[in-house]
C-alpha positions, 0 to 999 in steps of 0.5 A: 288098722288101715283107718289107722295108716290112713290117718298116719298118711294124712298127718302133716309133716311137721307136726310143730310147723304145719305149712299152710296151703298157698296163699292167694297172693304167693299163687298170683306171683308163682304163675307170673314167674312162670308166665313170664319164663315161657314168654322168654322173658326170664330165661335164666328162671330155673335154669340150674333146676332139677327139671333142667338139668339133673344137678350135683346126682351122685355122691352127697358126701363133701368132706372139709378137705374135698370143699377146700380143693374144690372151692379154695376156701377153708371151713374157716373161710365158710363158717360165720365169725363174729365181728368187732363191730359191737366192741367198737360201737361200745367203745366209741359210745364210752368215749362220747359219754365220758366227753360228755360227762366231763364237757356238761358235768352230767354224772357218768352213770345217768348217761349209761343208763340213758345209753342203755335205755335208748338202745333197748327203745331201738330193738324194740321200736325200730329193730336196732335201726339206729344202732345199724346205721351207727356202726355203718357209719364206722364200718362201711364195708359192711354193707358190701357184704350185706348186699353179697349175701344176700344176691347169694340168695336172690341168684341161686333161687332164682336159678332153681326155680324158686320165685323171689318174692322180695329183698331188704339190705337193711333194718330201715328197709325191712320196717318198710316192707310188710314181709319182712317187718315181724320177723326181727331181721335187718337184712334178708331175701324171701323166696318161695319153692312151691314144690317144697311148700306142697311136698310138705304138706302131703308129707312126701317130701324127696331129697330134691326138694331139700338139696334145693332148699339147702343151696339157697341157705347156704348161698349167703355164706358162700357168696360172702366168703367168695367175695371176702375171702370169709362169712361174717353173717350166715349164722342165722342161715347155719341155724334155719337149716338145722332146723329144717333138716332135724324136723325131718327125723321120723318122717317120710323122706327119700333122705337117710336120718339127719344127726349132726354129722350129716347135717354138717355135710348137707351144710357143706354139699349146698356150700359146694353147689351153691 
């Protein structure tokens, strides 16, 4: 029985999703950030962490009405909604092949088909660049929100601690960058929390660490709705913490079982700090 508890003790926390050790070149940058913090020259480095000051200790409950009174922001405001920017590409594209169409006399259909064609050739090969950087030129504003959510992100993990390894705004950008090039994304901010990645790999992970990680989440939206009066993007973030939180079931946590409604709270909570 105690071989047995000792093998349990040992299994990794994620059974699905095992955290490998640090990797030489995440090591290398986490003892820069921390050089650099204590020759002073990133005083701001952590100063929101735990280890600075006890943050947001109480109550983790945040309810709908509590987060509006307190932020003046609806859940509406905070919740993701889906743009118009693909109904507007397609229909300025529909406009261009029928001009088309009539201007050359190529029949209609070869051109939807070609249409179609090139846009799975730009997912594929260039990660829908081409077709960002078109809806861009129809919507400009869009990059402002790109670049506010994700200075959410960079902001509140840099102020917790958390080392930035990089920052893309934009498809062409992530192709560039090595971090960033298989993960399918168009705009993202990489960081890494040493004490979450080693917590998880001895299967103790505390309720600080998940705070942490919560707030950096949801930073992006909260950053967009406070700018923008609501989030468009962030629907990717809602669903990287549910997953994080709803892996942590069965598993040794100083945090109570994760179910919907307390995934929503936690959703909320790290809203409000961050």
């Amino acid at each position: 029985q105690q071989q047995q508890q000792q093998q349990q003790q040992q299994q990794p926390l994620f059974a699905e999703s095992v955290f490998p050790n640090i990797s030489p070149a995440r090591h290398e940058m986490t003892q820069m950030y921390k050089t650099l913090a204590e020759l002073d020259h990133l005083r701001l480095f952590g100063a929101t962490s735990y280890q600075a000051q006890p943050m947001a200790a109480g109550s983790h409950i945040v309810t709908p009405v509590l987060l509006q009174q307190a932020t003046n922001l609806t859940m509406t405001a905070l919740t993701p909604q889906p743009t118009n920017n693909l109904f507007i590409a397609g229909f300025f594209l529909a406009l261009a092949e029928s001009f088309t169409s009539i201007a050359t006399g190529i029949d209609i259909n070869a051109l939807v088909v070609s249409t179609l064609t090139a846009a799975f050739a730009d997912r594929v090969l260039t990660n829908g660049a081409i077709f960002e950087t078109f809806i861009k030129l129809f919507s400009p504003g869009i990059q402002k929100k790109i670049l506010r959510h994700e200075a959410g992100h960079f902001l509140c993990a840099y102020l917790l601690g958390c080392p930035v390894e990089g920052c893309v705004l934009s498809a062409w950008a992530a192709l560039k960058d090595s971090r960033f090039d298989k993960r399918q994304v168009s705009a993202g901010t990489s960081f890494f929390d040493p004490q979450l990645s080693d917590q998880i790999n001895r299967a103790q992970l505390t309720r600080g660490s998940i705070d942490r990680y919560s707030i950096i989440v949801m930073a992006g939206i909260a950053a967009e709705a406070m700018n923008f009066g609501r989030a468009d993007g962030g629907a990717g973030d809602e669903m990287a913490l549910v997953a994080f939180l709803s892996q942590l079931n069965g598993q040794r946590t100083t945090s109570p079982p994760w179910n919907d409604i307390s995934i929503r709270n936690q959703a909320r909570w790290g809203a409000l700090q961050a």
